[in-house]
C-alpha positions in Angstrom: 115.7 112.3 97.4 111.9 112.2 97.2 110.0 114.9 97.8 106.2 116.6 97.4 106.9 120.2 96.3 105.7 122.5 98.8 105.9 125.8 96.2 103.9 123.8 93.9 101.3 121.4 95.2 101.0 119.1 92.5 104.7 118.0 91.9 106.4 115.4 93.0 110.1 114.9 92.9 112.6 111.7 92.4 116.0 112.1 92.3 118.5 108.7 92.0 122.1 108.5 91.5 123.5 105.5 90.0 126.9 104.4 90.0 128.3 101.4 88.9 130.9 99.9 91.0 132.3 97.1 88.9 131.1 96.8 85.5 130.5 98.7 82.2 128.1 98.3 79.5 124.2 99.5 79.1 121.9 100.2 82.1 118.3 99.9 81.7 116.0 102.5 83.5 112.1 101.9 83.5 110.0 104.6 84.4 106.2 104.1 85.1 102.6 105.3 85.7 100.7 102.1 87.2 97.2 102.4 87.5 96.7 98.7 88.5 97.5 99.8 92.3 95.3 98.1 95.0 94.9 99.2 98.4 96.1 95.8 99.9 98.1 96.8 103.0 95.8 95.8 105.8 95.2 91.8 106.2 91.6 92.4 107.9 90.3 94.0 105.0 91.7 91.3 102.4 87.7 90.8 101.6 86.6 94.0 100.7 87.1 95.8 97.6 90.3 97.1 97.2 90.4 98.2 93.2 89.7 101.4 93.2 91.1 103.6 90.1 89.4 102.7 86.2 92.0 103.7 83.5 90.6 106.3 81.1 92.6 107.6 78.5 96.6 107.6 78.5 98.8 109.5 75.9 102.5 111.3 75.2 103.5 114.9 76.9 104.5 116.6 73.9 107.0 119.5 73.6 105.2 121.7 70.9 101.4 121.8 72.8 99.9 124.9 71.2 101.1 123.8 67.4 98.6 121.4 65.1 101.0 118.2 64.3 101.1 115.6 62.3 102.0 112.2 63.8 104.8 110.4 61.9 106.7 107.1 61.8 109.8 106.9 62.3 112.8 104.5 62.2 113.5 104.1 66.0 109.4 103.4 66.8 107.9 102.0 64.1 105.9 99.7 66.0 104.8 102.1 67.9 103.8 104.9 65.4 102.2 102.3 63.3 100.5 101.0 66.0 98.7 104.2 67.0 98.0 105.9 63.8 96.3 102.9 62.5 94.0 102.5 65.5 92.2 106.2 64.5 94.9 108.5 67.0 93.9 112.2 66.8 95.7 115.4 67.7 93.9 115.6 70.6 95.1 112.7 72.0 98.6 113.3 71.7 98.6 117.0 72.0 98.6 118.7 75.3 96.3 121.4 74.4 93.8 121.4 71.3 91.3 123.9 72.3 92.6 125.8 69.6 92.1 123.6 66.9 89.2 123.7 64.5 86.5 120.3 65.5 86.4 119.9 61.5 90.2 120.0 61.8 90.2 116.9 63.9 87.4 115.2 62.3 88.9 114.9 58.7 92.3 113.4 60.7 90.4 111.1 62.5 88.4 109.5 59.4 92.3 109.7 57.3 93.6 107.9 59.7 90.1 105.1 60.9 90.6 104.9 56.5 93.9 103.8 57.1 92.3 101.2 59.9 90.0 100.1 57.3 92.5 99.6 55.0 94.6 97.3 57.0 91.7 95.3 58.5 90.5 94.8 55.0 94.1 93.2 53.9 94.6 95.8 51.2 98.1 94.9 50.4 98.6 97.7 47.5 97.7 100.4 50.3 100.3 102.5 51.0 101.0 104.5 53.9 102.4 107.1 53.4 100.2 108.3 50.7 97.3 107.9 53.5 99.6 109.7 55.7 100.2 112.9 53.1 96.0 112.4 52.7 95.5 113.7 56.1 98.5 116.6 56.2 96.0 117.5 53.1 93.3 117.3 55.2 94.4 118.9 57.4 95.8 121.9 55.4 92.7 122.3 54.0 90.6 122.8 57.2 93.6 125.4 57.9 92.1 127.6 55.1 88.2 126.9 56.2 89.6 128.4 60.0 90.4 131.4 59.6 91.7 131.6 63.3 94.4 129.7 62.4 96.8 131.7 59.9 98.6 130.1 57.2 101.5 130.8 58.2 101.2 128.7 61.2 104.0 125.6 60.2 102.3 121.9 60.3 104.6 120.4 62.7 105.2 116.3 61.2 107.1 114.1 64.5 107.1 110.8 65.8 105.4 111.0 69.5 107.8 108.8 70.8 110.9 110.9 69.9 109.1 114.3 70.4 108.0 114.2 74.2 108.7 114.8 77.4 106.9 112.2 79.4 104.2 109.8 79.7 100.5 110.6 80.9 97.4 108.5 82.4 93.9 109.6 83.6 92.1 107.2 85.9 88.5 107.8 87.4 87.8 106.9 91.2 85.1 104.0 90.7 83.1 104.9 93.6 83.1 109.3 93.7 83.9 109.6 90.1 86.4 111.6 90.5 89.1 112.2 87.8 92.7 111.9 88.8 95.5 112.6 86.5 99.5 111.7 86.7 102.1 112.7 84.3 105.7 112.3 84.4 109.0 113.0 82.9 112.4 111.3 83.4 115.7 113.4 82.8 119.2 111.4 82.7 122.2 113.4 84.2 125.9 112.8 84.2 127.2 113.8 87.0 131.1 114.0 85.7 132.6 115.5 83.0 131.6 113.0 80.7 128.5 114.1 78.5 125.8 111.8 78.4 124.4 111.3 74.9 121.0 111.7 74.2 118.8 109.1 75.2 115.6 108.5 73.3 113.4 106.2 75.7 111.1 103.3 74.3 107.5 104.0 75.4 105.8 100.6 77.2 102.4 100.3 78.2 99.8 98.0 79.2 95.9 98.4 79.7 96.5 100.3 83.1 100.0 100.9 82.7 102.6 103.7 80.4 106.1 104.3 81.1 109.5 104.6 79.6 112.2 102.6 79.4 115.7 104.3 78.9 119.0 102.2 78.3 122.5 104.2 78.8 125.9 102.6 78.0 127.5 103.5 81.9 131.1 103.2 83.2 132.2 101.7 86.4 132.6 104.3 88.6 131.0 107.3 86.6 127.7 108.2 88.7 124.5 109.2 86.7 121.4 111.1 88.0 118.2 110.2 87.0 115.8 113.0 87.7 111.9 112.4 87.9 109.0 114.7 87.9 105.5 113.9 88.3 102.4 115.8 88.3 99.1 114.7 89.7 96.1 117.0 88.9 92.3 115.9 89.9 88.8 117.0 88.4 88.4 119.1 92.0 91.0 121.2 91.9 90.8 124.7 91.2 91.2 126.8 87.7 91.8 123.9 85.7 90.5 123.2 81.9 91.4 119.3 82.5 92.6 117.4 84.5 95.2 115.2 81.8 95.5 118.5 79.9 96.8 120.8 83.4 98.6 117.6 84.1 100.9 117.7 81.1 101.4 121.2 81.2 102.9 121.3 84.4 105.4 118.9 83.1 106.0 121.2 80.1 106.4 123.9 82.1 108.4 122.4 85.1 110.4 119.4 83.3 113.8 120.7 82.9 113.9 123.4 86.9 114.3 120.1 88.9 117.1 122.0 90.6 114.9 125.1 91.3 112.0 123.4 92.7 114.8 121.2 95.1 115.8 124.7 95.8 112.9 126.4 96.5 111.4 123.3 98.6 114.3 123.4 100.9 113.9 126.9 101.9 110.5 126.6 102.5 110.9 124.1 105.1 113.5 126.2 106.5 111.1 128.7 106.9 108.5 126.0 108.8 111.0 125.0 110.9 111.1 128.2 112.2 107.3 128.0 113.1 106.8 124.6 114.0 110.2 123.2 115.8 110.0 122.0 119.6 113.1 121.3 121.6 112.3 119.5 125.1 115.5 119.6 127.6 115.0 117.0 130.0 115.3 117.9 133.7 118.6 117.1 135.0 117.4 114.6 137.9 115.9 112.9 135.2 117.7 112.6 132.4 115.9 109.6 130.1 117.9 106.5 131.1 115.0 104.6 132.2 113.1 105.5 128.2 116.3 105.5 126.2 119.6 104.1 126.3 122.2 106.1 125.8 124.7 105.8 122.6 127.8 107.1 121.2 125.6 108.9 118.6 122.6 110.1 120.4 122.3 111.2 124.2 118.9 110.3 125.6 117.8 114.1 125.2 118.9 114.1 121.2 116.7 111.2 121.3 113.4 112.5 122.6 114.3 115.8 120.3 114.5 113.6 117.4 111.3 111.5 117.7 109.7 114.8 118.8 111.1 116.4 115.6 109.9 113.3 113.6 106.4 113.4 114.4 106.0 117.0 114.0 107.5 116.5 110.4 105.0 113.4 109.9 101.9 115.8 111.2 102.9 118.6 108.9 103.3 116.3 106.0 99.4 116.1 105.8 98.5 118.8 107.4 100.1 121.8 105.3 99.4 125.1 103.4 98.5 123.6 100.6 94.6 122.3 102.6 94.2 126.3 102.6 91.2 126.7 100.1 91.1 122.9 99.8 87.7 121.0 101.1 90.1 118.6 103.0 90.9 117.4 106.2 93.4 114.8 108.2 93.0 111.1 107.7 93.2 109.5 111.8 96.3 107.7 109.8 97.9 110.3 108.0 100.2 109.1 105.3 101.0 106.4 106.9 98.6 103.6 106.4 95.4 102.1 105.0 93.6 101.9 108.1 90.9 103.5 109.2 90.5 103.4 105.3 91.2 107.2 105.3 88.3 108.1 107.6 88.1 111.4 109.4 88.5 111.4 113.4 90.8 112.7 116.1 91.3 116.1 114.2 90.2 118.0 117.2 91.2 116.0 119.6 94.9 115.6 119.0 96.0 117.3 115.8 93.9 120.7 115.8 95.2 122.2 119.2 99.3 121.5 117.7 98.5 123.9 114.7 96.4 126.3 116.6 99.6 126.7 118.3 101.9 127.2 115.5 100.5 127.1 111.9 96.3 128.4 113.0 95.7 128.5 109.3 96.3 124.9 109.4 93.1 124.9 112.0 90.9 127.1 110.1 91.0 124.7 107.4 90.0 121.7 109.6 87.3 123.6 111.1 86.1 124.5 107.5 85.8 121.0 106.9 83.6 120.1 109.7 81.5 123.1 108.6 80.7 121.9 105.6 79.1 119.1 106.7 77.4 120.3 109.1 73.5 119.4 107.9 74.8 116.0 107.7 75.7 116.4 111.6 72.5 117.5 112.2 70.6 115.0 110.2 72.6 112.2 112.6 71.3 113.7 115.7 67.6 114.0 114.6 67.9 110.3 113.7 69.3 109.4 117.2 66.1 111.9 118.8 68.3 114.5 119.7 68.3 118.3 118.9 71.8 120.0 117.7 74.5 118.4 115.3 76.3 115.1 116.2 79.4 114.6 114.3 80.1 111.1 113.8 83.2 109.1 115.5 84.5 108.1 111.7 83.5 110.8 109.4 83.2 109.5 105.7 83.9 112.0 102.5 80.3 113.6 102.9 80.1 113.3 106.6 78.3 110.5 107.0 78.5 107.4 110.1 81.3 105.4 108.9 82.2 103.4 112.4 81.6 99.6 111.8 79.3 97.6 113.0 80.8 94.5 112.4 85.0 93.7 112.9 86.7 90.8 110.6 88.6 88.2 113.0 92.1 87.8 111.2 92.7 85.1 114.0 89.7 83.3 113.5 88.6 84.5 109.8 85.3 85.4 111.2 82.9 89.0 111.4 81.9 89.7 114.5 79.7 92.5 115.7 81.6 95.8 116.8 79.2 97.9 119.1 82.2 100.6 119.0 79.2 102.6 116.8 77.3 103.0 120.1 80.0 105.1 121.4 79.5 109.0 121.2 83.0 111.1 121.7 81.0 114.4 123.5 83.4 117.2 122.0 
């Protein structure tokens, strides 16, 4: 099962069961966040630039996000803890939410832990950690009594990151609108029969544009497990967020363990948009499809045309849904379903506005909105072409600029050519 939560607009679920057939021993599950994605799916546009995402910061979901910590070693990752608390690692990169903490707080961590840095660089052999370690719980207490927001009583949380979390995040900025776009994720292993599954502590992995887990679980033939993953995506644009890594993570927090709920919840909300959206065509009876479909034990030629009519209804709804309501967004001509048109902005009138204003109007509100918005920038194109009024363009870009092309690549040939399909004006 794979689904985008339509309760929740920024979740995304992944549900896998595993069972193996004919062996026992350990199974080795690797979940990841890869930020060195290109957009490489159409041949013709192998020469432009398709890298499009620069890695910013990446980090741990932790379970305790409104408590200072200190970060500790422990047995299981000390390559890892090492590792990070040597290379200068503050709270607030491995706590979801450090508003709260005092910015001299922080400070005296950071220059405990760049000490330690130093330390090591320097090969000071005699050095030992975790003296420099106790140094900055000291530190640390002692800002405690300097903030007085922060009551004593408040218990200094020491953990290892890797063991105390409950996923992996990375924040990525767009390298052309700058926008920040952040992904967090948390893996859960099930067993689905009697059998309890023990604990599983995963291994964090990264890269420079990569973090992830990797889980290993002794399996049985035959005994199915579930692996249950939840990811959240937040962006700088969206709506009553601090930031984006931070709203990120605390969706996780908050939604990591009701991967049943949300499953539950989904479901009857498409239920409920079936009931809105659903077509059924019977064909007439002197003309009953033979000629467009061949008939089958499994589907008569009118289940046929029912289910490709059900199919793209459930494809144009899979773009165009409640969630655009408030959102400054519109429908790619591709949908979801390609990197064409390179996610330009055209046939939304023409073909997918009147099927909403039929069934979901919101839906067409929201489209319209969109067009509205950039309306000057409509205007502005027809004073250029000596007209008076708006002219939207064919291919809309993000701001509502001209986007057609005026010259095509050749895949045959490998050559540009010019495309005069700019010269065309679609009179709405």
């Amino acid at each position: 099962q794979r689904i985008v939560s339509l309760k929740k607009s920024n979740l995304a679920l992944l549900h896998w069961t595993i069972t193996p057939e004919n062996w026992s021993g350990p199974l080795h599950i690797r979940t990841m966040i890869d930020a060195s994605v290109r957009n490489e799916g159409v041949l013709r546009y192998k020469g432009l630039s398709n890298k499009h995402l620069r890695v910013v910061r990446k980090g741990l979901v932790t379970h305790l996000p409104s408590r200072p910590s200190i970060l500790h070693g422990c047995d299981e990752h000390p390559a890892f803890c090492e590792h990070h608390h040597l290379q200068g690692l503050t709270l607030s990169d491995c706590v979801l939410d450090d508003s709260e903490l005092a910015v001299d707080q922080q400070q005296d961590l950071r220059i405990s832990l760049e000490d330690a840095a130093d330390a090591k660089a320097a090969g000071a052999d005699g050095v030992n950690k975790n003296e420099l370690r106790t140094s900055a719980e000291k530190a640390v207490k002692n800002s405690h009594e300097k903030a007085p927001h922060h009551p004593a009583e408040v218990p200094m949380h020491a953990r290892c990151p890797a063991c105390e979390s409950n996923g992996v995040w990375l924040l990525v900025q767009t390298t052309q609108s700058r926008v920040e776009v952040a992904c967090a994720l948390c893996t859960r292993l099930v067993a689905t029969s009697n059998r309890q599954l023990r604990f599983v502590t995963p291994r964090i992995e990264q890269t420079d544009e990569t973090i992830g887990q990797l889980f290993t679980v002794d399996v049985e033939a035959g005994r199915p497990i579930d692996v249950h993953k939840l990811v959240a995506l937040v962006t700088s644009r969206d709506k009553a967020i601090s930031e984006a890594s931070i709203d990120a993570q605390h969706a996780i927090n908050r939604d990591c363990d009701n991967f049943r709920e949300l499953l539950v919840v989904h479901q009857r909300m498409w239920q409920n948009i079936w009931g809105r959206i659903s077509i059924k065509v019977k064909l007439n009876p002197g003309l009953r499809g033979e000629k467009l479909f061949e008939a089958s034990d499994e589907l008569t030629p009118e289940k046929r045309v029912n289910l490709i009519l059900r199919y793209h209804t459930f494809e144009l709804h899979q773009v165009g849904t409640w969630h655009m309501l408030g959102r400054d967004a519109s429908i790619p001509a591709r949908g979801l379903s390609g990197e064409a048109y390179r996610g330009h902005i055209f046939w939304d009138e023409m073909f997918i506005a009147p099927f909403f204003s039929w069934r979901l109007p919101e839906v067409t509100h929201a489209l319209v909105l969109y067009r509205y918005h950039r309306l000057d920038r409509a205007r502005d194109h027809a004073c250029e072409l000596g007209h008076v009024g708006a002219c939207f363009p064919w291919q809309s870009g993000s701001n509502g600029r001209e986007e057609t092309q005026r010259i095509h690549f050749n895949p045959l040939s490998g050559t540009w050519k010019p495309d005069n399909s700019y010269l065309q004006f679609h009179v709405k």
